[in-house]
N, C-alpha and C positions, 0 to 999 in steps of 0.2 A: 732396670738395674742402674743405682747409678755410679755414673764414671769419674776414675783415680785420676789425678794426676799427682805426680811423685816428683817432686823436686831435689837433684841432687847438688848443692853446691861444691864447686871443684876452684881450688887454688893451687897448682902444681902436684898435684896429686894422679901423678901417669900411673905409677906405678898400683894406688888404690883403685884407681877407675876400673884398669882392668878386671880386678877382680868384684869389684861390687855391681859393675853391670850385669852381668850375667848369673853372679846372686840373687840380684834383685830381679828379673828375671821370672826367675825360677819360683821363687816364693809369691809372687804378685800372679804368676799360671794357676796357683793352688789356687784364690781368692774370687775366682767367679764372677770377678767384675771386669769390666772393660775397663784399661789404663793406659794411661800414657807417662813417658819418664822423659822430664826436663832436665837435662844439665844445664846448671846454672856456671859457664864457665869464666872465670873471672880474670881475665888478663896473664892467664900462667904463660910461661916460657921454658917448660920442661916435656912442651909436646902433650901436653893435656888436651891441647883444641885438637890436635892433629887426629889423636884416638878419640875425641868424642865424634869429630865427623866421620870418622870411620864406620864406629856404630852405627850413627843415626842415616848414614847412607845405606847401611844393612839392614837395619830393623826401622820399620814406618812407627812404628811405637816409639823409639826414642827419637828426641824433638833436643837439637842444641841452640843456645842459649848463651852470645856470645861476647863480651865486651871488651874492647884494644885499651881500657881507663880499670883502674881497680875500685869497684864499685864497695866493698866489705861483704862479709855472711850476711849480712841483714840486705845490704842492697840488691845482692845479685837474687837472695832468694825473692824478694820484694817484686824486681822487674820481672823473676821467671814465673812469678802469679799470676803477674799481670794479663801473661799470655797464656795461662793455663787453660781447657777448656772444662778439665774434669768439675762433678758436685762438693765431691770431699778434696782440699789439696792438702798434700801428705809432704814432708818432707826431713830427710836426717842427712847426717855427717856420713861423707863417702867412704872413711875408713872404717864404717859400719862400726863403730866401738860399739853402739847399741843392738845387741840380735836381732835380725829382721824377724823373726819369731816377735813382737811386737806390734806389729803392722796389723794383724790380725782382732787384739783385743782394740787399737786404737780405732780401726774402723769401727765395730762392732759399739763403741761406745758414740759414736756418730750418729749410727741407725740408732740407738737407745734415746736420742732426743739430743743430747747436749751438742752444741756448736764447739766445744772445741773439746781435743783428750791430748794431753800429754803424757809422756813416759817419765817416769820420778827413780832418781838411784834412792832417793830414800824411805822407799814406804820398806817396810818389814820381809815384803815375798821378794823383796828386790836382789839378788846378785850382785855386787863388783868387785873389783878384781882394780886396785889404784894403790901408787907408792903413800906412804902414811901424810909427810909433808903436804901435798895435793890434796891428799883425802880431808884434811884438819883447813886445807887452806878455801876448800869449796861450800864447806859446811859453815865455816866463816859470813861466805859471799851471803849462802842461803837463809843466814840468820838476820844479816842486815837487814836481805830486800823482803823477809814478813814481819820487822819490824818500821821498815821506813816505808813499805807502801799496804803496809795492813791489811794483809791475805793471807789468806789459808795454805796456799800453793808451798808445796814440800822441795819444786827444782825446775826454778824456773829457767838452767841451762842446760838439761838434758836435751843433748842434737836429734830429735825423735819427735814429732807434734803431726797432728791430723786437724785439721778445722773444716766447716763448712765453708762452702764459697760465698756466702755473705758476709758471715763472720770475717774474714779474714779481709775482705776488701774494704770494710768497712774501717777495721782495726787500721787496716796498714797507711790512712788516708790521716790519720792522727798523729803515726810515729812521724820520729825524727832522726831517728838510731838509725846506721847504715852499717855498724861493726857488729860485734862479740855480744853486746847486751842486746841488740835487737831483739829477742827471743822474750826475753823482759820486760822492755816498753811493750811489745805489745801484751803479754801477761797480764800486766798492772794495766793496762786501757781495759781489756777485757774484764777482770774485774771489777775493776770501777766501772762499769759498763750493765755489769749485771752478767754477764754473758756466763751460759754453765759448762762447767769447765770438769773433765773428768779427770782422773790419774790412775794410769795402769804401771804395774810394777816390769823390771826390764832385768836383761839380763845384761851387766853392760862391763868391759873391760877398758883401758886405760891403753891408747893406742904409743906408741915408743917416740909418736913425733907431739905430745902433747908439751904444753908448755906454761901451763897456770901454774903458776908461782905466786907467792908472796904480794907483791908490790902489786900484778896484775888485781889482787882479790883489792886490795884498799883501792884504784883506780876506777873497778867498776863500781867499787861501794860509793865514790864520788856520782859516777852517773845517776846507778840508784838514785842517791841524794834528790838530782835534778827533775829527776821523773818524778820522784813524790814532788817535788815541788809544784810541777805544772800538771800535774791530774791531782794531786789531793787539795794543796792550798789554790791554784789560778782556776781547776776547772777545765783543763784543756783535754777532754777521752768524749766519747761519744755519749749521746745522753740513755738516762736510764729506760731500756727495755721490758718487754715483759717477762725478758728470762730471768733465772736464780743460780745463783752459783749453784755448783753442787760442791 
């Protein structure tokens, strides 16, 4: 059988933590597999470190993850891979916007062959639940990056992804991103890559601390930019395998 590891990244997020650990929990007991749950904690000062050693001196399954330097979402989930031991590494946003109900189809598309599944708000069986502004400003972002890096991929920022442990170690030796777009670079390497990529629909709601705005969607759209530059024109993602997108 093989073994989870779940990465959670936390930036002051006391008050989330508490309640997603033990969600999480509970829903990964359903799933029959052996796992482990990394907090990826990232320099918070709202007493985030203080409840994750809490857990993780409770529970031998959660493992913390810890850094005194603000490393970004991309960095801290990056280095809590590093130390991962599980086959599939999973990881989402601690304020769970996306239903851990999730977790299950993403695995599930693991064992079905392809190396990576992410969760998509926009395929059709999708749910959400986001102010209109947001809503108009994300589907923006999503329009850039499948025209500037030339995939298929319907949401390359949904906080929710499972990959095999190949997959990902491989990906994450190419990025550059240690912010917000992480999630993207490594998308678009995997693509360009060859690597198959599933998408399960989510059920996902709009947490009250979110903060995509406007100016944030043209800022990543700049990143974007960058990344097709160096994996579509220079050449810079891993070379082509024998896999196929799906």
């Amino acid at each position: 059988m093989k073994k989870l590891s779940i990465i959670i990244p936390v930036y002051n997020d006391h008050t989330a933590l508490t309640k997603a650990l033990p969600a999480s929990i509970m829903v990964l007991d359903t799933l029959s597999h052996p796992f482990e749950i990394i907090i990826a904690e990232d320099a918070s000062c709202d007493g985030s470190y203080e409840i994750s050693k809490k857990f993780a001196e409770a529970d031998k399954r959660i493992r913390l993850n810890y850094s005194e330097t603000r490393r970004g979402k991309g960095g801290a989930i990056s280095d809590a891979a590093k130390i991962a031991s599980g086959d599939i590494i999973c990881f989402y946003d601690v304020d769970l916007s996306t239903e851990l109900s999730a977790l299950r189809p993403l695995i599930n598309a693991i064992h079905r062959g392809n190396d990576i599944a992410i969760g998509s708000r926009y395929l059709p069986q999708s749910s959400i639940t986001r102010a209109r502004n947001r809503k108009y400003a994300g589907k923006l972002f999503v329009h850039l990056a499948r025209v500037l890096l030339g995939g298929g991929v319907t949401d390359y920022q949904c906080g929710c992804k499972a990959f095999t442990r190949e997959s990902l170690n491989t990906l994450m030796s190419y990025a550059h991103t240690r912010g917000w777009t992480w999630d993207t670079e490594i998308l678009a390497l995997a693509q360009r890559a060859g690597y198959k990529i599933a998408e399960v629909p989510v059920i996902w709601k709009e947490n009250d601390r979110t903060t995509l705005e406007w100016m944030d969607t043209f800022r990543m759209g700049w990143e974007v930019l960058t990344f097709a530059w160096k994996i579509r024109i220079c050449g810079c993602h891993p070379q082509k395998n024998t896999h196929t997108k799906k």
